[in-house]
C-alpha positions in Angstrom: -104.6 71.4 138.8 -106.9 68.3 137.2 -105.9 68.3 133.4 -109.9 69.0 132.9 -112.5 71.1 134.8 -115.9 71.3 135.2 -117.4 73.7 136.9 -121.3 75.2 137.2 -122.3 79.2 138.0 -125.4 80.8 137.6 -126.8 78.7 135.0 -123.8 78.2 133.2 -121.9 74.8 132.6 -118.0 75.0 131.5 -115.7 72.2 130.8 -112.0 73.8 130.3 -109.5 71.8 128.9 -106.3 72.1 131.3 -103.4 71.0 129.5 -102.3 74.2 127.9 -98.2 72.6 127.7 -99.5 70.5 125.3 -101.9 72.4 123.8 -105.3 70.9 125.5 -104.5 67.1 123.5 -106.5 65.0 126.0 -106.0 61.5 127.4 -108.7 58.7 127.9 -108.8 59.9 131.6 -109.9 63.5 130.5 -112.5 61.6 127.7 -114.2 60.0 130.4 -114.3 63.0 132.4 -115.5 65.3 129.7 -118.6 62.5 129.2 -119.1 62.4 132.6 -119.6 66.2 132.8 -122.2 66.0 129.8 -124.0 63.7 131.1 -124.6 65.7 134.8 -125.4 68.9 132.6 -128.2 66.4 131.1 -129.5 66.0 134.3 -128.6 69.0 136.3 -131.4 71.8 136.6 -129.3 74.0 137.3 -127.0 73.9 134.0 -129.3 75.6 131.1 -126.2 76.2 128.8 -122.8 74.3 128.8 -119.6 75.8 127.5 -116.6 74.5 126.3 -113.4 75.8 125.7 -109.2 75.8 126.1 -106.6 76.6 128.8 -103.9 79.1 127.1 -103.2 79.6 123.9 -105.2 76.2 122.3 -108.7 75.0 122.1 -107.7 71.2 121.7 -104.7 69.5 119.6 -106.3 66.5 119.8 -105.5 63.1 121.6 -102.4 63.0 123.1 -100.6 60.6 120.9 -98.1 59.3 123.1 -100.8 57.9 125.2 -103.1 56.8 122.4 -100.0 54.9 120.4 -98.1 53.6 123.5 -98.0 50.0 124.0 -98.7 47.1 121.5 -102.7 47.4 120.1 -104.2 45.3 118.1 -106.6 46.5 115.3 -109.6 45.6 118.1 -107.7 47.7 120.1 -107.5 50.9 118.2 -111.4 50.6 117.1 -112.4 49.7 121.0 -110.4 53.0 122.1 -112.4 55.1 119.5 -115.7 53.5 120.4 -115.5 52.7 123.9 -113.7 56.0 124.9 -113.6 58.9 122.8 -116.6 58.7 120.9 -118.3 58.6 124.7 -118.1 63.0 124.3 -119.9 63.0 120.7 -122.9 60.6 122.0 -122.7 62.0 125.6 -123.5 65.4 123.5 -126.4 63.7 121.4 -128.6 63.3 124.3 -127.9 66.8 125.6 -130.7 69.1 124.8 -129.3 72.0 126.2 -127.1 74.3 124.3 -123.7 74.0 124.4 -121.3 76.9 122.9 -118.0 76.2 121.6 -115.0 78.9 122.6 -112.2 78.1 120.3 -109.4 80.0 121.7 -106.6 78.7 119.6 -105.7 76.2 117.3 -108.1 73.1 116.8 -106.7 70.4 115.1 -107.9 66.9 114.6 -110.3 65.2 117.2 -109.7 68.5 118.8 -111.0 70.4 115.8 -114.2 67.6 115.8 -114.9 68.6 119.5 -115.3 71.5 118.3 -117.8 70.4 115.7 -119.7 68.3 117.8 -120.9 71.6 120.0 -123.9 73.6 118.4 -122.5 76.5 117.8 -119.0 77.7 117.7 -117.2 81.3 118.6 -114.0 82.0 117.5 -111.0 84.0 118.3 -109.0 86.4 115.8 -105.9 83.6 116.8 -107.7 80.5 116.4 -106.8 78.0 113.4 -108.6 74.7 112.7 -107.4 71.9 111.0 -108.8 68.1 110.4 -105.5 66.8 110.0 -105.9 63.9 110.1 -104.8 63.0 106.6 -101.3 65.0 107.1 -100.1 61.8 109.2 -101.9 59.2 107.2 -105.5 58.7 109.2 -108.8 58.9 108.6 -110.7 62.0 110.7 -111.5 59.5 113.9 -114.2 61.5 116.3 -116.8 62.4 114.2 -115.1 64.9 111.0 -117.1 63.3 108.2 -119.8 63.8 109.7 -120.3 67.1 111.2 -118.3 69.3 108.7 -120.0 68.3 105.7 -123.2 69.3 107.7 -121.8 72.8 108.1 -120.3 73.4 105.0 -121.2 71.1 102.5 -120.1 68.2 100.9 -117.6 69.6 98.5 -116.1 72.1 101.0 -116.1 69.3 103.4 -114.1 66.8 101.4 -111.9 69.3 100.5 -110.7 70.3 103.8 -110.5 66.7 105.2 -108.6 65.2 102.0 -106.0 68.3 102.6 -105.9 69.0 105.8 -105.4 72.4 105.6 -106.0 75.0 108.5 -108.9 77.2 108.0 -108.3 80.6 109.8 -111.0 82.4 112.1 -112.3 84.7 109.0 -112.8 82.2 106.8 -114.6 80.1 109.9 -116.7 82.4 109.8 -117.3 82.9 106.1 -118.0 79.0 105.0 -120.2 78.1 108.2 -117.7 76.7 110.8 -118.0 79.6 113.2 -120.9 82.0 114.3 -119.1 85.1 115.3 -115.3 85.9 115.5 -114.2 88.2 118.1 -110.8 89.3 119.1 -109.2 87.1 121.6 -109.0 89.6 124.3 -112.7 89.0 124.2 -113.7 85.7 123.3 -114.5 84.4 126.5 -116.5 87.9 128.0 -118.3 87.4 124.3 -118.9 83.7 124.8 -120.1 84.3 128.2 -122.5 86.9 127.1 -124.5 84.7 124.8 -124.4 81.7 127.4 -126.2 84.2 129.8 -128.6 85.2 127.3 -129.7 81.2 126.8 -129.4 80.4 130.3 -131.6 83.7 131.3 -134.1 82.4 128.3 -137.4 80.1 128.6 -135.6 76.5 129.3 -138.0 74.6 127.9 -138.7 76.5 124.9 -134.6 76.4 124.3 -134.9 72.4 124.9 -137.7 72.2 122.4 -136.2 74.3 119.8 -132.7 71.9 119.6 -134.4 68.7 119.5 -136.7 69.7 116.3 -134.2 71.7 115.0 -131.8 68.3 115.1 -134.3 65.4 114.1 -136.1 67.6 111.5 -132.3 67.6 109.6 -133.3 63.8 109.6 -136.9 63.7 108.5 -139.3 64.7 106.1 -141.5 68.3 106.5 -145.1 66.5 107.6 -143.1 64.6 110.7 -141.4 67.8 111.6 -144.5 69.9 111.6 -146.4 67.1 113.5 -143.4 67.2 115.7 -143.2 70.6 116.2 -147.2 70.6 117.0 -146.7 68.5 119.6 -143.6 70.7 121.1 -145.9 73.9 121.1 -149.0 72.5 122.7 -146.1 71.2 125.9 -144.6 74.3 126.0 -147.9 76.4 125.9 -148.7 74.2 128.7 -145.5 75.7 131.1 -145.3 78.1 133.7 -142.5 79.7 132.0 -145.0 80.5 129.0 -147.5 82.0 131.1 -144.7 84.0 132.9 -143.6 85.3 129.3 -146.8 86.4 127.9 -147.9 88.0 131.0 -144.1 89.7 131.3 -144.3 90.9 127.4 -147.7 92.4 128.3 -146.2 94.3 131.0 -143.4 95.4 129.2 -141.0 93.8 131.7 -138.3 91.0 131.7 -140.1 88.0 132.3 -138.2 85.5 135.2 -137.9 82.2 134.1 -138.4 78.5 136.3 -137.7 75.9 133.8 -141.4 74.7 134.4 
């Protein structure tokens, strides 16, 4: 079996993570693969949410470090491996408008942890434990860490948790902004699932519409996200799947979505 898969059903996009003997750390073959999969949900009509997640007991260790410290690497080296190849997934995700839902099945530690981060929203089973450990073997978090976490939880919380290192259990996930929703692990994936259906059964555009503002107004001022938002509305009042949703709420049925 390929050490990652991608596969597409009914709307839904999921990349698993199939190394579960080493606890999902991935090589530069599954970076490139993981990329390659975001960027055909970007273009796919037929994906409206993506999903990613873990094979057995682990969301994601991290990079395997066998393969990322084999072999004599110079400092070009180690920065071009980061930049050329596993920051592909973070920037592959940045142009994905489409949701994408983190299952963290396990632990998540590291750029594994990160990955994690990097989705829009996260779910969480009763077992999973992340961890940006980076620091515990003398590194600085490499995929992303300093960015996203303080985004979720604040700069103080943030710093606290990267200059440590310490694991943060699916509770407390929860309680300081990681995590949406933990669920017990029996269920994580039927939950997961669940909410992916609910997105992909939504009004695409609308969903589309509502990530982009929601993203570049974090990084601008209230007058350019309201003229940005103005401009979202009148396109999406322009769609099919508008007309179909006002005419469906005013005959009190579910309204069928085209994605135009």
């Amino acid at each position: 079996m390929a050490d990652l898969e991608y596969q597409v059903s009914d709307g839904i996009g999921t990349i698993l993570l199939n190394r579960p003997k080493r606890k999902n750390a991935f090589t530069m073959e599954m970076i490139d693969e993981w990329a390659a999969a975001i960027r055909s949900a970007r273009f796919d009509p037929e994906v409206r949410v993506l999903v990613l997640t873990g094979a057995g007991d682990a969301f994601c260790s991290g990079v395997d470090l066998d393969a990322f410290t084999s072999g004599e690497k110079s400092v070009l080296d180690h920065k071009t491996v980061l930049t050329d190849r596993i920051h592909q997934v973070a920037l592959a995700l940045e142009d994905l408008d489409k949701p994408v839902i983190a299952a963290v099945n396990g632990v998540a530690v590291g750029a594994g942890m990160d990955m994690a981060l990097m989705c829009d929203i996260r779910f969480v089973g009763e077992s999973a434990r992340l961890s940006e450990g980076y620091v515990r073997v003398g590194l600085v978090p490499g995929d992303g860490g300093c960015y996203y976490l303080p985004r979720l939880v604040g700069t103080a919380k943030a710093l606290e948790l990267l200059w440590t290192g310490d694991f943060v259990d699916a509770r407390t996930a929860v309680d300081i902004g990681i995590a949406s929703r933990r669920v017990p692990d029996a269920e994580l994936m039927d939950e997961t699932y669940a909410f992916a259906r609910r997105l992909a059964d939504g009004p695409p555009v609308a969903i589309r519409a509502i990530k982009r503002t929601v993203y570049q107004s974090a990084r601008t001022d209230l007058r350019t996200s309201l003229d940005l938002i103005s401009s979202h509305m009148a396109v999406v009042q322009s769609t099919e799947d508008s007309a179909e949703a006002m005419q469906a709420f005013k005959e009190k049925r579910k309204p069928e979505f085209r994605g135009r």
